[in-house]
N, C-alpha and C positions, 0 to 999 in steps of 0.2 A: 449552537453546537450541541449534541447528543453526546453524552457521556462514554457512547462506545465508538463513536468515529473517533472524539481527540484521542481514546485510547487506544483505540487504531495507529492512528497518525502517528502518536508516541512511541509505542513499541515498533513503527515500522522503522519512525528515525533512530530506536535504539540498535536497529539490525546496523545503521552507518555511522555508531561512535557518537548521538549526541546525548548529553547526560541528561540521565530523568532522576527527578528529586522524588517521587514515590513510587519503588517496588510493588506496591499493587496494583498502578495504573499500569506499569510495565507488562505486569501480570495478564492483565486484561488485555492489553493490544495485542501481545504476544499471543492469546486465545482468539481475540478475534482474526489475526493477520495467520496465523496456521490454519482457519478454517474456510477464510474467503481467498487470501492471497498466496497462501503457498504452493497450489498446487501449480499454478504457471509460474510465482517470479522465486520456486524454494526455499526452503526451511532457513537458509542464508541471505534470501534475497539475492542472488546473484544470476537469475533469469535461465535457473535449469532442474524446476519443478516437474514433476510426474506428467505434467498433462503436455510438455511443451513439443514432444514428437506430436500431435496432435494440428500443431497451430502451423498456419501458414506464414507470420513472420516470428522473428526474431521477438524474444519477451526481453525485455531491460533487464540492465543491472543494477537494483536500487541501492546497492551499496557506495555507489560514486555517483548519486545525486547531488552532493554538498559540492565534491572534486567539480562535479561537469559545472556547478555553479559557484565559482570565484568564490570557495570554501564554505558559502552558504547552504544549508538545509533549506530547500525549497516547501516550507512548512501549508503557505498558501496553495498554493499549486497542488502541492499533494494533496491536500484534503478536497479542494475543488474536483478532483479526480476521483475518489472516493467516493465522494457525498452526490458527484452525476452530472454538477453546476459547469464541469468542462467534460464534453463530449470525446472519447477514445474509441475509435472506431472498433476496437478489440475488446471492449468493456460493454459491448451492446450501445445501442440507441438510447437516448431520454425517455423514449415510449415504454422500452422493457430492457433497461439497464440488465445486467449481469447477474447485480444483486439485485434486483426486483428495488424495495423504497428502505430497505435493512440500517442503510446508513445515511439515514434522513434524519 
């Protein structure tokens, strides 16, 4: 794992309540997820970013990731989504993800 994905991954799961033990890695996800993720799933996470009149569906609301999973944080999954290794048809292809290879 890449230092900016898990702090990715950390600061998105701080957008839905799960506690992180160091404020700078928060810091950093928080950086990274305003610059790649907010503009579809918003600054809240709640899937009403600037770019979503744009999109043909619906963008999620990561803030009840944990709720939609029997009060888990889908920690796995999220990064799998991130990192490219699970395909989202709204996130581009494996060929030319979204992010290009950023959070590899």
């Amino acid at each position: 794992m890449t230092a900016t994905l898990v702090g990715l991954v950390i600061g998105w799961a701080g957008l839905v309540g799960v506690a992180v033990a160091e404020e700078k890695v928060l810091d950093v996800g928080k950086g990274e997820y305003d610059a790649a993720c907010a503009i579809c799933h918003g600054a809240g996470g709640r899937g009403d970013g600037a770019y979503t009149s744009q999109l043909k569906g619906q963008v999620p609301d990561l803030t009840v990731l944990a709720k939609n999973n029997q009060g888990v944080f889908p920690f796995d999954r999220v990064y799998q989504i991130i990192d490219g290794q699970q395909e989202l048809k709204a996130h581009g292809s494996r060929e030319m993800p979204i992010w290009g290879r950023a959070f590899r």
